[in-house]
C-alpha positions as CSV (number, residue, x, y, z in Angstrom):
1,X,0.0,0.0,0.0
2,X,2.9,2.2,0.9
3,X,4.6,1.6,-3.1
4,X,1.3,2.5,-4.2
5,X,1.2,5.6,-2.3
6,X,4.4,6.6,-3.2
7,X,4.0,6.2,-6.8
8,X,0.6,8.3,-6.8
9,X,2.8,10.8,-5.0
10,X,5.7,10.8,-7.6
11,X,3.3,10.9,-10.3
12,X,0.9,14.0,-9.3
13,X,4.5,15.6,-8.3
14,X,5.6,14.9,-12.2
15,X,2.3,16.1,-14.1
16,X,1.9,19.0,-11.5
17,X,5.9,19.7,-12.8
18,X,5.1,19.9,-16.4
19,X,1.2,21.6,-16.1
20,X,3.3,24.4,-14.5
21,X,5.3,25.3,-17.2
22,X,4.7,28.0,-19.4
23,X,5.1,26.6,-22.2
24,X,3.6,22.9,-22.2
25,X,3.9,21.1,-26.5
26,X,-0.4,21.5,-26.3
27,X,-0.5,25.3,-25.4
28,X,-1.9,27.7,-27.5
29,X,0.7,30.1,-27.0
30,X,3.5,27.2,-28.2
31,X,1.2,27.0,-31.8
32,X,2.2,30.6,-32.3
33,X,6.0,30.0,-32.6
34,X,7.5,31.0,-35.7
35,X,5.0,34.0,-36.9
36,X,2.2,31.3,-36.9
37,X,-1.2,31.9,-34.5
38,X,-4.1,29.4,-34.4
39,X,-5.7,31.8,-36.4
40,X,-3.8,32.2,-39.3
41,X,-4.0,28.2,-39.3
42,X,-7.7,28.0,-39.0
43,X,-8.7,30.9,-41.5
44,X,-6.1,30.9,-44.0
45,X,-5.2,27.6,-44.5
46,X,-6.3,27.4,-47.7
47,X,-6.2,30.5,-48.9
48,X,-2.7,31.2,-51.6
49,X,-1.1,34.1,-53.0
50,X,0.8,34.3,-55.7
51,X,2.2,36.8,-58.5
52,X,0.0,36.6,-61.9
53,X,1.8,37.7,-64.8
54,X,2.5,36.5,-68.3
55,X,2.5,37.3,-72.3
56,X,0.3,36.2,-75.3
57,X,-0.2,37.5,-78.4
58,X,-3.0,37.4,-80.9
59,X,-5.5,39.1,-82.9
60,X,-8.7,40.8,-82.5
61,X,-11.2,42.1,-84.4
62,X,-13.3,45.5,-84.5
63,X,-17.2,46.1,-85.3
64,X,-18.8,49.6,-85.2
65,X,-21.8,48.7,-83.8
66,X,-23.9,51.8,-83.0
67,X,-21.3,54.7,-83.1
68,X,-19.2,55.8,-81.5
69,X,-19.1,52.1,-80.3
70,X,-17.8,49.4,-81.7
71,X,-17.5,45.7,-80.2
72,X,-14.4,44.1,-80.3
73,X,-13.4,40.4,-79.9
74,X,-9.7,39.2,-79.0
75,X,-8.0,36.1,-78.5
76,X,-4.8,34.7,-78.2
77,X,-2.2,32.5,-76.6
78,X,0.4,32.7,-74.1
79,X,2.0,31.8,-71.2
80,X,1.8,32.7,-67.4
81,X,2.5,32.2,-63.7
82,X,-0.1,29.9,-61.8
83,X,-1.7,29.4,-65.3
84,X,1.3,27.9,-67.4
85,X,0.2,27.8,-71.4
86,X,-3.5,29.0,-71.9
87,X,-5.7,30.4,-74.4
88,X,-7.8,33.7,-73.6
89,X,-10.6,35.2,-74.8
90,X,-11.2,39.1,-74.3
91,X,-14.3,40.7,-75.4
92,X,-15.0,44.0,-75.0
93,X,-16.6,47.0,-76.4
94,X,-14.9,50.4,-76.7
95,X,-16.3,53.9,-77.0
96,X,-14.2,55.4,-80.0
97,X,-15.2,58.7,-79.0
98,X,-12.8,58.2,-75.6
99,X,-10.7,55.6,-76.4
100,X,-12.1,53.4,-73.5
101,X,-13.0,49.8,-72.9
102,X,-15.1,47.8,-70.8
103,X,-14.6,43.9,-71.3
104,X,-14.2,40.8,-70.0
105,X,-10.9,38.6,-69.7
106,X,-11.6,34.4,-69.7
107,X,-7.9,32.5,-69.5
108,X,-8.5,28.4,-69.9
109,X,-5.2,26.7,-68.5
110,X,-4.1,23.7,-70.2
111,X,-6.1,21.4,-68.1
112,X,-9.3,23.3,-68.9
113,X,-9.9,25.5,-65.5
114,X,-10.6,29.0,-66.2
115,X,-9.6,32.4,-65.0
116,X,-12.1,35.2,-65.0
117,X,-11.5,38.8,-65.0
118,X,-13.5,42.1,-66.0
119,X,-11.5,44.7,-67.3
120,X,-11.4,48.6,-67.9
121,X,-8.7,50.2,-70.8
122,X,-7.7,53.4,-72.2
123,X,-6.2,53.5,-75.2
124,X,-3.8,56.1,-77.2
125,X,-2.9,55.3,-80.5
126,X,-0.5,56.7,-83.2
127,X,-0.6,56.2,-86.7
128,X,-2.0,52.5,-86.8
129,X,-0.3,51.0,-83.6
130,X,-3.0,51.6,-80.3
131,X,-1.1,50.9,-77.5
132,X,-3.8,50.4,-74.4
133,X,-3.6,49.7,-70.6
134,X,-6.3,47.5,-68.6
135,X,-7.0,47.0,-65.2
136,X,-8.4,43.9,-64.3
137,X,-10.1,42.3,-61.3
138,X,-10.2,39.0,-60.8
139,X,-13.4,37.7,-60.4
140,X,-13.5,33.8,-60.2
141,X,-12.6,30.9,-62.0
142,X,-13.1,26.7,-62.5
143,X,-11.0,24.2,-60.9
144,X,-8.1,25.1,-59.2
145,X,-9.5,28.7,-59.5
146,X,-12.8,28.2,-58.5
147,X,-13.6,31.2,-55.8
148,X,-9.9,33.4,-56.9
149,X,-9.6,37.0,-56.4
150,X,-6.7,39.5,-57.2
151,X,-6.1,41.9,-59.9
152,X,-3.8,42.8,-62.9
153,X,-2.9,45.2,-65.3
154,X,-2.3,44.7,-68.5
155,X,-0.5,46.4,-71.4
156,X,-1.3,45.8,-75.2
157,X,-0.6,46.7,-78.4
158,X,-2.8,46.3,-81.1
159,X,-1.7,46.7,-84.8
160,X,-4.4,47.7,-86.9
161,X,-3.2,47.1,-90.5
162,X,-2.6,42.8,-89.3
163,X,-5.4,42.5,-86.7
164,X,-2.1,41.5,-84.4
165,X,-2.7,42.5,-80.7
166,X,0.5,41.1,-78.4
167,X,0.9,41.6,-74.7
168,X,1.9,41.1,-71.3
169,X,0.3,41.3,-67.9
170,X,1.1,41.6,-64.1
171,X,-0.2,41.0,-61.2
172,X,-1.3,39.2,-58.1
173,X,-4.1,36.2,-57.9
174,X,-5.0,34.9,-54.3
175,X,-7.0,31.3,-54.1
Protein backbone atom coordinates (compact mmCIF):
# COMPACT_ATOMS: atom_id res chain seq x y z
CA UNK A 1 0.00 0.00 0.00
CA UNK A 2 2.87 2.16 0.86
CA UNK A 3 4.56 1.56 -3.11
CA UNK A 4 1.27 2.50 -4.22
CA UNK A 5 1.15 5.63 -2.29
CA UNK A 6 4.44 6.63 -3.18
CA UNK A 7 4.04 6.16 -6.79
CA UNK A 8 0.65 8.33 -6.78
CA UNK A 9 2.80 10.85 -5.04
CA UNK A 10 5.74 10.82 -7.56
CA UNK A 11 3.25 10.88 -10.26
CA UNK A 12 0.92 13.99 -9.29
CA UNK A 13 4.52 15.65 -8.27
CA UNK A 14 5.56 14.88 -12.21
CA UNK A 15 2.34 16.12 -14.12
CA UNK A 16 1.95 19.01 -11.54
CA UNK A 17 5.87 19.70 -12.82
CA UNK A 18 5.06 19.87 -16.41
CA UNK A 19 1.19 21.55 -16.10
CA UNK A 20 3.26 24.38 -14.46
CA UNK A 21 5.30 25.33 -17.20
CA UNK A 22 4.69 27.98 -19.43
CA UNK A 23 5.08 26.63 -22.18
CA UNK A 24 3.56 22.87 -22.20
CA UNK A 25 3.86 21.08 -26.51
CA UNK A 26 -0.43 21.49 -26.26
CA UNK A 27 -0.51 25.27 -25.40
CA UNK A 28 -1.89 27.73 -27.49
CA UNK A 29 0.71 30.15 -27.02
CA UNK A 30 3.50 27.17 -28.19
CA UNK A 31 1.20 26.97 -31.78
CA UNK A 32 2.21 30.63 -32.33
CA UNK A 33 5.96 30.01 -32.61
CA UNK A 34 7.54 31.02 -35.74
CA UNK A 35 4.97 34.04 -36.87
CA UNK A 36 2.21 31.26 -36.95
CA UNK A 37 -1.16 31.86 -34.52
CA UNK A 38 -4.06 29.41 -34.39
CA UNK A 39 -5.72 31.83 -36.39
CA UNK A 40 -3.82 32.17 -39.32
CA UNK A 41 -3.98 28.17 -39.28
CA UNK A 42 -7.71 27.98 -38.95
CA UNK A 43 -8.74 30.89 -41.49
CA UNK A 44 -6.11 30.88 -43.97
CA UNK A 45 -5.23 27.63 -44.45
CA UNK A 46 -6.28 27.36 -47.68
CA UNK A 47 -6.21 30.54 -48.91
CA UNK A 48 -2.70 31.15 -51.56
CA UNK A 49 -1.10 34.14 -53.04
CA UNK A 50 0.79 34.30 -55.68
CA UNK A 51 2.15 36.80 -58.52
CA UNK A 52 0.01 36.62 -61.85
CA UNK A 53 1.84 37.66 -64.83
CA UNK A 54 2.55 36.47 -68.31
CA UNK A 55 2.48 37.31 -72.27
CA UNK A 56 0.34 36.17 -75.29
CA UNK A 57 -0.22 37.50 -78.39
CA UNK A 58 -2.97 37.37 -80.87
CA UNK A 59 -5.55 39.05 -82.95
CA UNK A 60 -8.70 40.83 -82.51
CA UNK A 61 -11.23 42.06 -84.42
CA UNK A 62 -13.34 45.51 -84.47
CA UNK A 63 -17.24 46.11 -85.30
CA UNK A 64 -18.79 49.60 -85.23
CA UNK A 65 -21.77 48.73 -83.76
CA UNK A 66 -23.85 51.77 -83.01
CA UNK A 67 -21.30 54.69 -83.06
CA UNK A 68 -19.20 55.77 -81.54
CA UNK A 69 -19.09 52.08 -80.25
CA UNK A 70 -17.80 49.37 -81.66
CA UNK A 71 -17.50 45.72 -80.17
CA UNK A 72 -14.44 44.06 -80.32
CA UNK A 73 -13.39 40.39 -79.92
CA UNK A 74 -9.66 39.18 -79.01
CA UNK A 75 -8.03 36.10 -78.52
CA UNK A 76 -4.81 34.68 -78.21
CA UNK A 77 -2.19 32.48 -76.56
CA UNK A 78 0.42 32.74 -74.09
CA UNK A 79 2.05 31.78 -71.18
CA UNK A 80 1.84 32.65 -67.42
CA UNK A 81 2.49 32.17 -63.67
CA UNK A 82 -0.09 29.95 -61.81
CA UNK A 83 -1.74 29.45 -65.34
CA UNK A 84 1.25 27.86 -67.41
CA UNK A 85 0.19 27.75 -71.40
CA UNK A 86 -3.50 28.97 -71.87
CA UNK A 87 -5.70 30.37 -74.39
CA UNK A 88 -7.77 33.69 -73.56
CA UNK A 89 -10.60 35.18 -74.84
CA UNK A 90 -11.23 39.12 -74.26
CA UNK A 91 -14.34 40.68 -75.42
CA UNK A 92 -14.98 44.01 -74.97
CA UNK A 93 -16.60 47.02 -76.35
CA UNK A 94 -14.94 50.41 -76.66
CA UNK A 95 -16.25 53.93 -77.00
CA UNK A 96 -14.21 55.35 -80.04
CA UNK A 97 -15.15 58.75 -79.03
CA UNK A 98 -12.83 58.23 -75.57
CA UNK A 99 -10.68 55.57 -76.45
CA UNK A 100 -12.09 53.40 -73.50
CA UNK A 101 -13.04 49.80 -72.93
CA UNK A 102 -15.12 47.81 -70.79
CA UNK A 103 -14.64 43.88 -71.34
CA UNK A 104 -14.23 40.84 -69.98
CA UNK A 105 -10.91 38.56 -69.73
CA UNK A 106 -11.63 34.42 -69.68
CA UNK A 107 -7.93 32.45 -69.53
CA UNK A 108 -8.48 28.43 -69.90
CA UNK A 109 -5.15 26.71 -68.47
CA UNK A 110 -4.11 23.67 -70.16
CA UNK A 111 -6.13 21.45 -68.14
CA UNK A 112 -9.27 23.26 -68.91
CA UNK A 113 -9.89 25.47 -65.51
CA UNK A 114 -10.60 28.97 -66.23
CA UNK A 115 -9.58 32.37 -65.03
CA UNK A 116 -12.13 35.15 -65.00
CA UNK A 117 -11.48 38.83 -64.99
CA UNK A 118 -13.54 42.10 -65.97
CA UNK A 119 -11.47 44.70 -67.32
CA UNK A 120 -11.37 48.55 -67.88
CA UNK A 121 -8.68 50.19 -70.75
CA UNK A 122 -7.71 53.44 -72.17
CA UNK A 123 -6.24 53.51 -75.20
CA UNK A 124 -3.83 56.14 -77.21
CA UNK A 125 -2.93 55.34 -80.47
CA UNK A 126 -0.52 56.71 -83.22
CA UNK A 127 -0.63 56.20 -86.71
CA UNK A 128 -2.02 52.48 -86.85
CA UNK A 129 -0.28 51.02 -83.60
CA UNK A 130 -3.02 51.61 -80.30
CA UNK A 131 -1.15 50.87 -77.54
CA UNK A 132 -3.84 50.37 -74.45
CA UNK A 133 -3.58 49.71 -70.58
CA UNK A 134 -6.28 47.55 -68.55
CA UNK A 135 -6.95 46.96 -65.24
CA UNK A 136 -8.36 43.86 -64.27
CA UNK A 137 -10.15 42.32 -61.27
CA UNK A 138 -10.18 38.99 -60.79
CA UNK A 139 -13.39 37.66 -60.37
CA UNK A 140 -13.47 33.79 -60.20
CA UNK A 141 -12.57 30.88 -62.01
CA UNK A 142 -13.12 26.74 -62.46
CA UNK A 143 -11.04 24.20 -60.89
CA UNK A 144 -8.13 25.13 -59.18
CA UNK A 145 -9.49 28.73 -59.53
CA UNK A 146 -12.78 28.23 -58.53
CA UNK A 147 -13.59 31.17 -55.76
CA UNK A 148 -9.87 33.37 -56.91
CA UNK A 149 -9.55 36.95 -56.38
CA UNK A 150 -6.73 39.52 -57.22
CA UNK A 151 -6.15 41.89 -59.89
CA UNK A 152 -3.76 42.85 -62.87
CA UNK A 153 -2.90 45.21 -65.30
CA UNK A 154 -2.31 44.69 -68.53
CA UNK A 155 -0.52 46.35 -71.35
CA UNK A 156 -1.30 45.84 -75.22
CA UNK A 157 -0.63 46.71 -78.39
CA UNK A 158 -2.84 46.30 -81.12
CA UNK A 159 -1.69 46.74 -84.76
CA UNK A 160 -4.40 47.70 -86.86
CA UNK A 161 -3.17 47.12 -90.53
CA UNK A 162 -2.60 42.79 -89.26
CA UNK A 163 -5.41 42.50 -86.74
CA UNK A 164 -2.07 41.46 -84.38
CA UNK A 165 -2.75 42.46 -80.68
CA UNK A 166 0.52 41.05 -78.42
CA UNK A 167 0.88 41.56 -74.73
CA UNK A 168 1.91 41.11 -71.28
CA UNK A 169 0.26 41.31 -67.92
CA UNK A 170 1.09 41.55 -64.12
CA UNK A 171 -0.16 40.96 -61.22
CA UNK A 172 -1.30 39.16 -58.07
CA UNK A 173 -4.11 36.21 -57.85
CA UNK A 174 -5.05 34.87 -54.32
CA UNK A 175 -7.00 31.32 -54.10
Amino acid sequence: MKGLFAVAVVTAALLGGACSQPLSPVSPSSARSGNLSLDSVSLGASEQSAPFKGTFEGSQTLTVTQPPYASVNGSATGTATQLGQFTVAFPHTVNLATRTGVGTYTFTAANGDTLTADFTGQATQEGTTVSIVEQATITGGTGRFAGASGAFTAYRTFYQTTGVTEGSFDGTISW
